[in-house]
PASEBA-1860 file (N, C-alpha, C; in nm, 3 decimals):
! residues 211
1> XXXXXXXX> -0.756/-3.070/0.606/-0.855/-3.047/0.500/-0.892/-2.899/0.489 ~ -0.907/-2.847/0.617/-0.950/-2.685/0.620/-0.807/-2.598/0.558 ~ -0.667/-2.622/0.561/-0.584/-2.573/0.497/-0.593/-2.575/0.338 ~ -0.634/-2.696/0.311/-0.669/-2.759/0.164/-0.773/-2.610/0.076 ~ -0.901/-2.646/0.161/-1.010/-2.597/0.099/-0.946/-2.401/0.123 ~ -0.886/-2.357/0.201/-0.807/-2.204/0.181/-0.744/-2.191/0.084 ~ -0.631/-2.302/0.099/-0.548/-2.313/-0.049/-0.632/-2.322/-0.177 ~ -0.736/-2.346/-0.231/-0.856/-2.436/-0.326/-0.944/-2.246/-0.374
9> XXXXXXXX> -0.950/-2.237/-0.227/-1.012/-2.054/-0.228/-0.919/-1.937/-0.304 ~ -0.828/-1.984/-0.250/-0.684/-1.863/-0.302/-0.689/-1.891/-0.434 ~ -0.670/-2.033/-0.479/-0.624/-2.048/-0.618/-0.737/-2.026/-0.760 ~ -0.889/-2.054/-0.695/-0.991/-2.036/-0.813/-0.993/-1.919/-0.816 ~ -0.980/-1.830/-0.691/-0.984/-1.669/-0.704/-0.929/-1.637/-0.768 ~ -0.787/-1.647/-0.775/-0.741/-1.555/-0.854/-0.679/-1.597/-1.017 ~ -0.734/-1.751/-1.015/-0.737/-1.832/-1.149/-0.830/-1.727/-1.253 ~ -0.909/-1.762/-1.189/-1.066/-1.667/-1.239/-1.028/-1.563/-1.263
17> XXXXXXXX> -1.009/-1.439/-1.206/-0.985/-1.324/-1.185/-0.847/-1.304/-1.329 ~ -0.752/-1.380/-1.327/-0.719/-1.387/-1.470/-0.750/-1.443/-1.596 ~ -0.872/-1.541/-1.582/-0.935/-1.505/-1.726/-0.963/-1.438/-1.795 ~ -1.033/-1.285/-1.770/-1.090/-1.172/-1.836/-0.983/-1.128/-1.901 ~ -1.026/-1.109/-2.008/-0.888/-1.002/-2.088/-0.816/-0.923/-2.005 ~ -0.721/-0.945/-2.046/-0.570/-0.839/-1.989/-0.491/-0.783/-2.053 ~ -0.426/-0.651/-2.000/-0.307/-0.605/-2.044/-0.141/-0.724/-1.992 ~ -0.196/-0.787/-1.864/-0.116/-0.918/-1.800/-0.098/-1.024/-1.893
25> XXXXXXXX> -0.256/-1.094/-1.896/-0.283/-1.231/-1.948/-0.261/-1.213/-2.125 ~ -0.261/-1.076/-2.201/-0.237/-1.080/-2.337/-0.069/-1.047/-2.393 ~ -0.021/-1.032/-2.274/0.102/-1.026/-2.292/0.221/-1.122/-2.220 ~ 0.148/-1.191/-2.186/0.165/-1.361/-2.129/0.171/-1.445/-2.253 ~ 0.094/-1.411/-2.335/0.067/-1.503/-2.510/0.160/-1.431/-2.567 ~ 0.156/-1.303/-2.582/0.302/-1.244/-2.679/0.390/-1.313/-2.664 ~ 0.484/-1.359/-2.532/0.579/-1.365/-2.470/0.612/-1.486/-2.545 ~ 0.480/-1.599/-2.517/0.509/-1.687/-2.520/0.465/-1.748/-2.705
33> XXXXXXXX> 0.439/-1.646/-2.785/0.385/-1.677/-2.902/0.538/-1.668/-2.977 ~ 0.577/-1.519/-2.971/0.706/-1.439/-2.979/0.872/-1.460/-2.937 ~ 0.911/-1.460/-2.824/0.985/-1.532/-2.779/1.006/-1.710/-2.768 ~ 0.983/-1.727/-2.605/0.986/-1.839/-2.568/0.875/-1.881/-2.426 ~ 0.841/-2.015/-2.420/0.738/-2.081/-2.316/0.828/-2.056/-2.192 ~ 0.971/-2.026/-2.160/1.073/-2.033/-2.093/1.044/-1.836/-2.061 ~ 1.055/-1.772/-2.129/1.059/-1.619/-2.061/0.891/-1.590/-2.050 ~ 0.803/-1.653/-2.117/0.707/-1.646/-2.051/0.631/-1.682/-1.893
41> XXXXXXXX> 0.690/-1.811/-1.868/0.726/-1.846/-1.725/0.766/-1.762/-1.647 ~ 0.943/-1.695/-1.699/0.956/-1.616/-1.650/0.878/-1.467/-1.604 ~ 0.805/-1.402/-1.719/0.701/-1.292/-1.658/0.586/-1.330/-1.546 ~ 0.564/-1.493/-1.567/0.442/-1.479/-1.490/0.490/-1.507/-1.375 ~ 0.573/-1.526/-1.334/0.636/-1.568/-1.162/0.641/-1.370/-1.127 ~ 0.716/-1.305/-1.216/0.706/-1.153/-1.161/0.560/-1.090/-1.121 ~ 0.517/-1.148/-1.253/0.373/-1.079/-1.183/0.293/-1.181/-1.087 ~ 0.323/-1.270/-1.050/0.269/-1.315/-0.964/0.331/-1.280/-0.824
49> XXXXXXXX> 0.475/-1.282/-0.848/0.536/-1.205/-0.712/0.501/-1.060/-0.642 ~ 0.414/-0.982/-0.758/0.356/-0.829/-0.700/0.239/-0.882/-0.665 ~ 0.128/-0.946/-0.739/0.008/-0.947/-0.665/0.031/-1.001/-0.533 ~ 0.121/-1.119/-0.496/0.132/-1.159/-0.339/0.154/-1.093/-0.283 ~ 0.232/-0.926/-0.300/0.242/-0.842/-0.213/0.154/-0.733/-0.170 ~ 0.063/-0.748/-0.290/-0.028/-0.634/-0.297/-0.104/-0.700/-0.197 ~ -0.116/-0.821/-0.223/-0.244/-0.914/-0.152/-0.213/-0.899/0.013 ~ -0.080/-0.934/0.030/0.002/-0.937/0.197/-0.068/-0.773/0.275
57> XXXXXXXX> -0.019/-0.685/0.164/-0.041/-0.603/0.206/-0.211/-0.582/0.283 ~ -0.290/-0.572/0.115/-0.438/-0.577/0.152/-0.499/-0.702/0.315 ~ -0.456/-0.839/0.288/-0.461/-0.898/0.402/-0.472/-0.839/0.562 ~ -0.304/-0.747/0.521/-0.253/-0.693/0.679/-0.337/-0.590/0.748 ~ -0.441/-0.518/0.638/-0.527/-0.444/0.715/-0.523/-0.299/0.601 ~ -0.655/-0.256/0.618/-0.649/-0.137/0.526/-0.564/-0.005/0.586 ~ -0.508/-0.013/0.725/-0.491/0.085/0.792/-0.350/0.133/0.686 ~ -0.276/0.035/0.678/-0.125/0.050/0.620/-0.172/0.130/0.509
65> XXXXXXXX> -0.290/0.107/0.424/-0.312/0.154/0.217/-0.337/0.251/0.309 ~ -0.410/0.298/0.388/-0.463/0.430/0.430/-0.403/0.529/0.425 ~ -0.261/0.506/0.562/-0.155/0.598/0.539/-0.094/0.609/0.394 ~ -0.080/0.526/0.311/0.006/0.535/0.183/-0.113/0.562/0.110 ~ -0.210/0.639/0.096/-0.323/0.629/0.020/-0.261/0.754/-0.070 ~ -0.174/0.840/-0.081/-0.094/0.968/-0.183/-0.034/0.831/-0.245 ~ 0.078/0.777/-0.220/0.117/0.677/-0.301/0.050/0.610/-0.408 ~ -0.072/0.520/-0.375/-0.136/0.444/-0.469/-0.250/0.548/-0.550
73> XXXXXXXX> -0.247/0.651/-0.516/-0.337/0.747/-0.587/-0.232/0.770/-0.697 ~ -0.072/0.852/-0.692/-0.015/0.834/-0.760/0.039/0.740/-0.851 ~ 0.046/0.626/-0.793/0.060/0.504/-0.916/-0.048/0.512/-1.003 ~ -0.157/0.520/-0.944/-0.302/0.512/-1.020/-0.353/0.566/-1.135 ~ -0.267/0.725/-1.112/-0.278/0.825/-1.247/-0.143/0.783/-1.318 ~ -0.046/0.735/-1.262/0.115/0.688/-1.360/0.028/0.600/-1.480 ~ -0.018/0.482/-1.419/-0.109/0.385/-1.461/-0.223/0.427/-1.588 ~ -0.282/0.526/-1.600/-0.400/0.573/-1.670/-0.304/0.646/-1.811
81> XXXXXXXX> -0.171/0.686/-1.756/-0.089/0.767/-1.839/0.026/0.652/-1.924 ~ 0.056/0.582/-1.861/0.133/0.485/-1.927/0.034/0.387/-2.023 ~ -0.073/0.338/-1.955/-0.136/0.177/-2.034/-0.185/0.312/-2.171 ~ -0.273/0.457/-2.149/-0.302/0.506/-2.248/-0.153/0.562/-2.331 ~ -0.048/0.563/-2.295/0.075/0.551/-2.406/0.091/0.438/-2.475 ~ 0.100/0.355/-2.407/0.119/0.188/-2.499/0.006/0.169/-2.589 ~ -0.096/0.220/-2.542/-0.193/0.187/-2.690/-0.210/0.254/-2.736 ~ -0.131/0.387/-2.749/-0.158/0.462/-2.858/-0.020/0.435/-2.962
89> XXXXXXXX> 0.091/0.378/-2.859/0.220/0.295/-2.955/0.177/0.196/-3.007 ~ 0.080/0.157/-2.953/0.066/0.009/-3.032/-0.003/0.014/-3.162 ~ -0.074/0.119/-3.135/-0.181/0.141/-3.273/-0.063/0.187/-3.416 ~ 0.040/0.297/-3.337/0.120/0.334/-3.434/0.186/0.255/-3.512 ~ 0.254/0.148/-3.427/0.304/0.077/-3.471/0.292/-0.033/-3.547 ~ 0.140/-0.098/-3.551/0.063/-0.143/-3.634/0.071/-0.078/-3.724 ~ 0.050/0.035/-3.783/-0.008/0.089/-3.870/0.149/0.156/-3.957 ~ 0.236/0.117/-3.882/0.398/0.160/-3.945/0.432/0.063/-4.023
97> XXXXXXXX> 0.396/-0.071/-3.944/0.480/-0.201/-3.981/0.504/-0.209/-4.107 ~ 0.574/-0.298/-4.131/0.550/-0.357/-4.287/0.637/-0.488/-4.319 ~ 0.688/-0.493/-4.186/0.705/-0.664/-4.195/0.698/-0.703/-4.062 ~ 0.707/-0.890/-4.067/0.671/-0.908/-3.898/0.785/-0.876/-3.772 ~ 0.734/-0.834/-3.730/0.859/-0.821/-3.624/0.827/-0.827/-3.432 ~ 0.882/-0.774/-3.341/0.845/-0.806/-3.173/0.724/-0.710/-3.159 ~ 0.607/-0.742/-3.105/0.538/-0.674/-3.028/0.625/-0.547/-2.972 ~ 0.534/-0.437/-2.975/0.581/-0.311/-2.937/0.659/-0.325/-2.752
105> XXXXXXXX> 0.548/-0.375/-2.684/0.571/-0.426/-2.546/0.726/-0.507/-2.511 ~ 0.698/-0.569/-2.653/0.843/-0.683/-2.589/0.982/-0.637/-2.709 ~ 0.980/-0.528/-2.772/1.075/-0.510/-2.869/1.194/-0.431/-2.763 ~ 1.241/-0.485/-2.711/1.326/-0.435/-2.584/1.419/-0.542/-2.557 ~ 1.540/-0.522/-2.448/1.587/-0.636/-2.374/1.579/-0.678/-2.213 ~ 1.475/-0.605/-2.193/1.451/-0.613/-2.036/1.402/-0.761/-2.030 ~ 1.447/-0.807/-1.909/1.414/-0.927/-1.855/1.300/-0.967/-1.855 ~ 1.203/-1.049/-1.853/1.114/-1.050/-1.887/1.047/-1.112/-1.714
113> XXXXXXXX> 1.135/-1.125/-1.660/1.072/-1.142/-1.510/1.053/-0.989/-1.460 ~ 1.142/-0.898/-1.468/1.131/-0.772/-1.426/1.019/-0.722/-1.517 ~ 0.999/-0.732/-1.636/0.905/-0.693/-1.718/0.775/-0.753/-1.659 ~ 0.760/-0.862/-1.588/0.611/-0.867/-1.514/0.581/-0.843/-1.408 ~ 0.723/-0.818/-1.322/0.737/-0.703/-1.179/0.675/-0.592/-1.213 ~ 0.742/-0.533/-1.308/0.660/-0.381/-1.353/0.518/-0.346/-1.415 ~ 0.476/-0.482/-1.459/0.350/-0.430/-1.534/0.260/-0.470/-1.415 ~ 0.279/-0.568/-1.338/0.181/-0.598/-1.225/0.224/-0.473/-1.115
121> XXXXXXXX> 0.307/-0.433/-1.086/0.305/-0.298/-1.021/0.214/-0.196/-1.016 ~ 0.215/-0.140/-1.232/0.107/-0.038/-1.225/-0.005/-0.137/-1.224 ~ -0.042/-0.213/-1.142/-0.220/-0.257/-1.164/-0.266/-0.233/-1.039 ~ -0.270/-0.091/-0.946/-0.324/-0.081/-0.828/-0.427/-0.162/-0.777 ~ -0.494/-0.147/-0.938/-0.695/-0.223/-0.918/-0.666/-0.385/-0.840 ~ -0.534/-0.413/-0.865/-0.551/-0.545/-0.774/-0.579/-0.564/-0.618 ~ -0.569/-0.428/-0.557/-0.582/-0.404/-0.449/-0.732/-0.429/-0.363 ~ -0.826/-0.327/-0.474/-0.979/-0.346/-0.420/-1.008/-0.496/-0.456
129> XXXXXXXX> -0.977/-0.551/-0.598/-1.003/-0.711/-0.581/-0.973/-0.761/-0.504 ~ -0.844/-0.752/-0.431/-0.816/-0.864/-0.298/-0.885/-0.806/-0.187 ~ -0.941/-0.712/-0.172/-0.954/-0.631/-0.039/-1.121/-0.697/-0.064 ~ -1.204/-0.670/-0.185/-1.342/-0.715/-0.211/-1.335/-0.861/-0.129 ~ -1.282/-0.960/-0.211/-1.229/-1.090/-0.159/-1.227/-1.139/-0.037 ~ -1.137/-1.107/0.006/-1.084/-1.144/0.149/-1.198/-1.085/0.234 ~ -1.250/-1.012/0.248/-1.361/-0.908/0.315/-1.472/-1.028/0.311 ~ -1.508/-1.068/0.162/-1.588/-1.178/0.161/-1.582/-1.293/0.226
137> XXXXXXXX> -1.491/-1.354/0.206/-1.420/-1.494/0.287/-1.416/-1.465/0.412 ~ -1.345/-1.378/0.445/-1.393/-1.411/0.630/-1.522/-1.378/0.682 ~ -1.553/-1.253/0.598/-1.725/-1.222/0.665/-1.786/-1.371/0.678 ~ -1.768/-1.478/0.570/-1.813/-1.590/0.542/-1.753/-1.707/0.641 ~ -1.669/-1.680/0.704/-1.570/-1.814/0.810/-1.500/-1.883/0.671 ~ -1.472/-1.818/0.548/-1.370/-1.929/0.469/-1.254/-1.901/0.490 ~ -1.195/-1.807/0.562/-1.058/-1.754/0.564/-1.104/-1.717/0.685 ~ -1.010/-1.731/0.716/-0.980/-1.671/0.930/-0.853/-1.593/0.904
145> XXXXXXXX> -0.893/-1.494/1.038/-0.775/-1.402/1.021/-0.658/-1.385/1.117 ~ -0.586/-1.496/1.052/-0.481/-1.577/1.125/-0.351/-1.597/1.044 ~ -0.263/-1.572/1.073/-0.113/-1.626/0.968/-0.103/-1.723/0.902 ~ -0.153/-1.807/0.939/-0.161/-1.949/0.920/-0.238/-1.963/0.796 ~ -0.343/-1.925/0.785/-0.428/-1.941/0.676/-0.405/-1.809/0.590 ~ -0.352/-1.697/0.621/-0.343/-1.573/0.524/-0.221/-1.628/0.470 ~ -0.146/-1.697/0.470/-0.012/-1.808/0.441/-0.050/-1.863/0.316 ~ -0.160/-1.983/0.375/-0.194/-2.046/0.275/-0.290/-1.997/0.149
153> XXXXXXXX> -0.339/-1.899/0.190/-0.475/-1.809/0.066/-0.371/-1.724/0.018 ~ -0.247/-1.693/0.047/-0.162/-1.635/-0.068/-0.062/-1.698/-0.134 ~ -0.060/-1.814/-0.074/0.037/-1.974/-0.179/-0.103/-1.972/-0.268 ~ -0.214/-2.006/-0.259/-0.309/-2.060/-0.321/-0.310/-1.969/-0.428 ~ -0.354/-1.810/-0.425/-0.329/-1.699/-0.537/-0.210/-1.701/-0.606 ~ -0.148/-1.686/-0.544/-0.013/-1.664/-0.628/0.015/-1.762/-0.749 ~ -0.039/-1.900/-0.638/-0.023/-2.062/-0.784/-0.153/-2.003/-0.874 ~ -0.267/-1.954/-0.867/-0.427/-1.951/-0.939/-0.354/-1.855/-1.047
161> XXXXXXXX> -0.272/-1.715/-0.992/-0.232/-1.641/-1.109/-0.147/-1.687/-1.198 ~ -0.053/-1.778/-1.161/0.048/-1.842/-1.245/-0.048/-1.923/-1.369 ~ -0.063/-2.035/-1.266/-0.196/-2.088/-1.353/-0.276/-2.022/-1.468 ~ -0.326/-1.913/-1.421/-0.376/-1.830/-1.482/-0.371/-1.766/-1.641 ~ -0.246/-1.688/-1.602/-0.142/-1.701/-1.703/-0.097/-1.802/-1.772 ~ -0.090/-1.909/-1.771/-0.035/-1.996/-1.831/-0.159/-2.032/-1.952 ~ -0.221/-2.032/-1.900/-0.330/-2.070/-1.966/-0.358/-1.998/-2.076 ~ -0.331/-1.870/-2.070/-0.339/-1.759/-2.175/-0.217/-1.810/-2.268
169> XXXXXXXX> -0.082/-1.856/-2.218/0.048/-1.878/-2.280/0.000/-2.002/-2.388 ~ -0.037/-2.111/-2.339/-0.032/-2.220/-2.393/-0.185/-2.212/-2.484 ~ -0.263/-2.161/-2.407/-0.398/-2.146/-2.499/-0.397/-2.046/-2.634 ~ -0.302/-1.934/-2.611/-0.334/-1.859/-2.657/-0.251/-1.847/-2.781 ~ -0.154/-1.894/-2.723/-0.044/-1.932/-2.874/-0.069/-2.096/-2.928 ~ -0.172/-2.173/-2.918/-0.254/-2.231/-2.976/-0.361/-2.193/-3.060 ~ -0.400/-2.115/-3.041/-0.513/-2.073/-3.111/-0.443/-1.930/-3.234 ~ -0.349/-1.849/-3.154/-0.309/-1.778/-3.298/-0.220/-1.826/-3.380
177> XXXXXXXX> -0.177/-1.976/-3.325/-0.122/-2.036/-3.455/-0.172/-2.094/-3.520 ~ -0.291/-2.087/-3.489/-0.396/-2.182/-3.589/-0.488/-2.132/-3.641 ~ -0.493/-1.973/-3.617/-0.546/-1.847/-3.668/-0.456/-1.821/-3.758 ~ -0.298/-1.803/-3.754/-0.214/-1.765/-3.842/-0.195/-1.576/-3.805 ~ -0.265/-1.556/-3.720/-0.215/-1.423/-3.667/-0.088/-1.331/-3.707 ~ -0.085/-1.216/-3.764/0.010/-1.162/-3.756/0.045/-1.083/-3.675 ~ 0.170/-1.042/-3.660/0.255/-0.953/-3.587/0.154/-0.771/-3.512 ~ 0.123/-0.758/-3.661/0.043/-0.631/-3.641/-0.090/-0.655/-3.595
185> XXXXXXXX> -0.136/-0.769/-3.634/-0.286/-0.838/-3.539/-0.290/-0.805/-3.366 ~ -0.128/-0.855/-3.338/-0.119/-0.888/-3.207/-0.142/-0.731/-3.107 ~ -0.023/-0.670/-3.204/-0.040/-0.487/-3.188/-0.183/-0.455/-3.164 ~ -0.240/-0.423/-3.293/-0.391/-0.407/-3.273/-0.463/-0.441/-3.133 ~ -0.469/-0.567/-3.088/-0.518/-0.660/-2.995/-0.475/-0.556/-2.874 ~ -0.358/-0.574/-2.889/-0.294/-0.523/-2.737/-0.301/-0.377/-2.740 ~ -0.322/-0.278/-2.832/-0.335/-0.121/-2.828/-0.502/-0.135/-2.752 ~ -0.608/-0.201/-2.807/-0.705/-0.220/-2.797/-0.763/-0.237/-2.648
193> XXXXXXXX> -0.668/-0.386/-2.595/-0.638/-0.423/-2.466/-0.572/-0.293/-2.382 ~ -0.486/-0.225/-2.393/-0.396/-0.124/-2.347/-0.504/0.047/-2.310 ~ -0.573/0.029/-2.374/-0.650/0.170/-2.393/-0.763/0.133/-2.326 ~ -0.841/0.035/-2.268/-0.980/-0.037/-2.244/-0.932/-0.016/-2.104 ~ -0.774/-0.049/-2.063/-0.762/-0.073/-1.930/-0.681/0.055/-1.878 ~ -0.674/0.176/-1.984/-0.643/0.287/-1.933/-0.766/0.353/-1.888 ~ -0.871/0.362/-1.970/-0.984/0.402/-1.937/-1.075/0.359/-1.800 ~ -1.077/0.207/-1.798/-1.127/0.136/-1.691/-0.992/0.175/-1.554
201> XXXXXXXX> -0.909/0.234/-1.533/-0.832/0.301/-1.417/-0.885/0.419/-1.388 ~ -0.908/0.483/-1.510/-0.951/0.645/-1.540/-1.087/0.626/-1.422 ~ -1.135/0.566/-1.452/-1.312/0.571/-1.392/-1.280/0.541/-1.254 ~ -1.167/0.451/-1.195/-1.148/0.384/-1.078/-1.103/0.538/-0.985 ~ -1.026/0.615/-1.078/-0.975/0.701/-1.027/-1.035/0.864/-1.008 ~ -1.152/0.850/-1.113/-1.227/0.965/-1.072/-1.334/0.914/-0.980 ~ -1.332/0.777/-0.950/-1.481/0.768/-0.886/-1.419/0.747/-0.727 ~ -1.288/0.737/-0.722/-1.219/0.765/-0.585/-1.252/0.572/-0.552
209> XXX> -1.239/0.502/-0.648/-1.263/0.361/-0.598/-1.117/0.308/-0.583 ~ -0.969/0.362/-0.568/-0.854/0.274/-0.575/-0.860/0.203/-0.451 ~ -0.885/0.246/-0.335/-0.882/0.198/-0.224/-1.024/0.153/-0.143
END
Protein backbone atom coordinates (compact mmCIF):
# COMPACT_ATOMS: atom_id res chain seq x y z
CA UNK A 1 0.00 0.00 0.00
CA UNK A 2 2.95 2.41 0.98
CA UNK A 3 4.43 1.73 -2.69
CA UNK A 4 0.83 2.53 -3.98
CA UNK A 5 0.33 5.85 -2.12
CA UNK A 6 4.41 6.99 -3.63
CA UNK A 7 3.27 5.92 -6.91
CA UNK A 8 -0.39 8.13 -6.28
CA UNK A 9 2.33 11.11 -5.01
CA UNK A 10 4.52 10.95 -8.20
CA UNK A 11 1.59 10.87 -10.46
CA UNK A 12 -0.85 13.93 -9.04
CA UNK A 13 2.45 15.86 -8.89
CA UNK A 14 3.33 16.01 -11.84
CA UNK A 15 -0.36 15.51 -13.42
CA UNK A 16 -0.95 18.89 -11.80
CA UNK A 17 2.14 20.52 -12.52
CA UNK A 18 1.04 19.98 -16.28
CA UNK A 19 -2.11 21.61 -16.20
CA UNK A 20 -0.93 25.26 -16.24
CA UNK A 21 -0.41 26.51 -19.64
CA UNK A 22 2.55 25.37 -21.56
CA UNK A 23 4.91 25.77 -24.20
CA UNK A 24 4.80 21.40 -23.57
CA UNK A 25 1.05 20.92 -22.87
CA UNK A 26 0.05 23.56 -25.98
CA UNK A 27 1.99 21.83 -28.27
CA UNK A 28 0.76 18.42 -27.20
CA UNK A 29 -2.84 19.83 -28.77
CA UNK A 30 -1.07 21.10 -31.99
CA UNK A 31 0.33 17.73 -32.50
CA UNK A 32 -2.55 16.17 -31.86
CA UNK A 33 -5.17 18.76 -33.47
CA UNK A 34 -2.68 18.97 -36.68
CA UNK A 35 -1.13 15.83 -37.30
CA UNK A 36 -2.12 12.73 -35.49
CA UNK A 37 -3.34 11.25 -31.65
CA UNK A 38 -0.43 8.64 -32.74
CA UNK A 39 2.69 11.38 -33.01
CA UNK A 40 1.22 13.10 -30.30
CA UNK A 41 1.74 10.07 -28.01
CA UNK A 42 4.71 10.00 -29.55
CA UNK A 43 6.03 13.65 -28.16
CA UNK A 44 4.67 13.01 -24.88
CA UNK A 45 6.67 9.75 -24.03
CA UNK A 46 9.93 12.18 -25.13
CA UNK A 47 9.08 14.64 -22.90
CA UNK A 48 8.25 12.55 -20.36
CA UNK A 49 11.51 10.61 -20.84
CA UNK A 50 13.61 14.10 -19.96
CA UNK A 51 11.65 15.07 -16.99
CA UNK A 52 12.48 11.37 -15.47
CA UNK A 53 15.91 12.31 -15.90
CA UNK A 54 15.90 15.63 -14.73
CA UNK A 55 13.90 14.23 -11.79
CA UNK A 56 16.71 11.03 -11.29
CA UNK A 57 18.99 13.49 -11.38
CA UNK A 58 17.36 16.13 -8.82
CA UNK A 59 16.41 12.88 -6.57
CA UNK A 60 20.29 11.78 -6.57
CA UNK A 61 21.25 14.82 -4.65
CA UNK A 62 21.90 18.50 -5.42
CA UNK A 63 25.65 17.85 -5.15
CA UNK A 64 25.78 16.40 -8.94
CA UNK A 65 23.49 20.09 -10.35
CA UNK A 66 26.13 21.77 -8.22
CA UNK A 67 29.15 20.68 -10.02
CA UNK A 68 27.24 21.07 -13.46
CA UNK A 69 25.72 24.32 -12.23
CA UNK A 70 27.85 26.32 -15.74
CA UNK A 71 25.88 23.74 -17.67
CA UNK A 72 22.26 24.37 -16.57
CA UNK A 73 23.00 28.12 -16.29
CA UNK A 74 23.85 27.74 -19.93
CA UNK A 75 20.84 25.84 -21.05
CA UNK A 76 18.92 28.40 -19.07
CA UNK A 77 19.96 31.49 -21.17
CA UNK A 78 19.80 28.92 -24.63
CA UNK A 79 16.18 28.59 -23.21
CA UNK A 80 15.22 32.49 -22.70
CA UNK A 81 16.82 32.89 -26.39
CA UNK A 82 15.11 30.16 -28.21
CA UNK A 83 11.25 30.08 -26.49
CA UNK A 84 11.75 34.26 -27.13
CA UNK A 85 12.59 33.23 -31.02
CA UNK A 86 9.60 30.97 -31.45
CA UNK A 87 7.30 33.61 -30.39
CA UNK A 88 8.44 36.10 -32.15
CA UNK A 89 8.11 33.33 -35.35
CA UNK A 90 5.02 32.61 -34.32
CA UNK A 91 3.63 36.03 -34.26
CA UNK A 92 5.23 36.45 -37.82
CA UNK A 93 3.86 33.86 -39.06
CA UNK A 94 0.41 34.49 -38.04
CA UNK A 95 0.45 37.59 -39.39
CA UNK A 96 2.07 36.18 -42.99
CA UNK A 97 -0.43 33.44 -43.33
CA UNK A 98 -3.06 33.47 -45.64
CA UNK A 99 -4.15 30.08 -45.75
CA UNK A 100 -4.32 27.19 -43.21
CA UNK A 101 -1.39 25.42 -42.92
CA UNK A 102 1.28 23.43 -39.87
CA UNK A 103 1.91 25.33 -36.83
CA UNK A 104 5.22 27.13 -37.06
CA UNK A 105 6.62 24.52 -34.25
CA UNK A 106 5.55 21.47 -36.19
CA UNK A 107 6.05 22.70 -39.99
CA UNK A 108 9.19 20.45 -40.08
CA UNK A 109 9.96 16.63 -40.35
CA UNK A 110 11.56 15.92 -37.15
CA UNK A 111 10.22 13.12 -35.24
CA UNK A 112 8.01 14.10 -33.06
CA UNK A 113 9.38 11.90 -30.15
CA UNK A 114 12.75 13.68 -30.54
CA UNK A 115 10.77 16.87 -30.90
CA UNK A 116 9.58 16.34 -27.14
CA UNK A 117 13.19 15.15 -26.10
CA UNK A 118 14.20 18.60 -27.13
CA UNK A 119 11.63 20.86 -25.95
CA UNK A 120 11.57 19.17 -22.44
CA UNK A 121 15.38 19.53 -22.43
CA UNK A 122 15.32 23.38 -22.68
CA UNK A 123 12.85 23.41 -19.54
CA UNK A 124 15.68 23.58 -16.81
CA UNK A 125 12.73 25.10 -14.46
CA UNK A 126 11.79 21.42 -14.12
CA UNK A 127 14.58 20.99 -11.96
CA UNK A 128 13.65 23.45 -8.91
CA UNK A 129 9.99 21.88 -9.28
CA UNK A 130 11.25 18.44 -8.59
CA UNK A 131 13.91 19.55 -6.19
CA UNK A 132 10.84 21.95 -4.33
CA UNK A 133 8.86 18.53 -4.30
CA UNK A 134 10.81 15.88 -3.27
CA UNK A 135 12.42 18.22 -0.46
CA UNK A 136 8.72 18.38 0.59
CA UNK A 137 7.81 14.70 0.61
CA UNK A 138 10.50 13.47 2.55
CA UNK A 139 10.81 16.43 4.98
CA UNK A 140 7.11 15.01 5.34
CA UNK A 141 7.97 10.86 5.61
CA UNK A 142 5.93 10.60 2.05
CA UNK A 143 8.92 9.60 0.12
CA UNK A 144 11.94 7.97 1.83
CA UNK A 145 15.18 8.23 0.54
CA UNK A 146 15.64 4.90 -0.71
CA UNK A 147 15.77 3.29 -4.40
CA UNK A 148 12.98 1.59 -3.92
CA UNK A 149 10.61 4.30 -3.55
CA UNK A 150 12.70 7.05 -5.69
CA UNK A 151 11.78 4.02 -8.36
CA UNK A 152 8.41 4.21 -7.77
CA UNK A 153 7.85 8.37 -7.40
CA UNK A 154 9.51 8.47 -10.84
CA UNK A 155 7.18 5.60 -12.57
CA UNK A 156 4.42 7.61 -10.82
CA UNK A 157 5.70 11.22 -12.59
CA UNK A 158 6.61 10.14 -15.58
CA UNK A 159 2.80 8.24 -15.97
CA UNK A 160 1.17 11.98 -14.16
CA UNK A 161 3.16 13.82 -17.15
CA UNK A 162 1.98 11.55 -19.84
CA UNK A 163 -1.34 11.76 -18.40
CA UNK A 164 -0.91 15.12 -18.28
CA UNK A 165 -0.38 15.77 -21.65
CA UNK A 166 -2.84 13.78 -22.87
CA UNK A 167 -5.28 15.57 -21.47
CA UNK A 168 -4.28 18.73 -23.21
CA UNK A 169 -4.28 16.28 -26.60
CA UNK A 170 -7.71 14.95 -26.27
CA UNK A 171 -9.17 17.99 -24.36
CA UNK A 172 -7.78 20.34 -26.27
CA UNK A 173 -8.47 19.28 -29.75
CA UNK A 174 -12.01 18.91 -28.44
CA UNK A 175 -12.64 22.06 -27.63
CA UNK A 176 -10.82 23.84 -30.79
CA UNK A 177 -12.89 21.80 -32.84
CA UNK A 178 -15.75 22.97 -31.50
CA UNK A 179 -14.37 26.46 -31.37
CA UNK A 180 -13.53 26.02 -35.09
CA UNK A 181 -10.05 27.50 -34.41
CA UNK A 182 -7.84 28.45 -37.02
CA UNK A 183 -4.42 27.69 -38.02
CA UNK A 184 -3.21 31.32 -37.25
CA UNK A 185 -5.36 31.25 -33.86
CA UNK A 186 -3.16 28.39 -32.85
CA UNK A 187 0.13 30.58 -33.86
CA UNK A 188 -1.11 33.48 -31.93
CA UNK A 189 -1.80 31.14 -28.81
CA UNK A 190 1.53 29.58 -28.97
CA UNK A 191 3.74 32.98 -29.82
CA UNK A 192 1.81 34.20 -26.74
CA UNK A 193 2.52 30.87 -24.77
CA UNK A 194 6.28 30.98 -26.20
CA UNK A 195 7.17 34.61 -25.04
CA UNK A 196 5.29 34.32 -21.33
CA UNK A 197 7.68 31.35 -20.82
CA UNK A 198 10.71 33.15 -22.22
CA UNK A 199 10.22 35.84 -19.89
CA UNK A 200 9.19 33.65 -16.84
CA UNK A 201 13.09 31.82 -17.46
CA UNK A 202 14.40 35.40 -17.86
CA UNK A 203 13.36 36.20 -14.12
CA UNK A 204 14.45 32.51 -13.00
CA UNK A 205 17.70 33.45 -14.39
CA UNK A 206 18.38 36.86 -13.19
CA UNK A 207 17.07 36.04 -9.81
CA UNK A 208 19.79 33.12 -9.77
CA UNK A 209 16.64 30.68 -8.96
CA UNK A 210 17.69 27.71 -11.72
CA UNK A 211 19.08 25.66 -9.10
Amino acid sequence: MSFLIVFLWGFTVSFLGQLPLGTMSITSTQIAVQESFRNAWKYAVGVAIVEIIYLRLTLSGVDWIIQHKLFFEILGWLTVVVFLALGILSFITAEKQKKEAKALLLDNNINRFLLGLSMSALNPAQIPFWFIWSSYLMETARLHSNSTDFNIFTIGCGTGTIAGLAFYMYGGNWLITKMNASTKALNIIMGIVFIIASLAQLYRMIGGKII
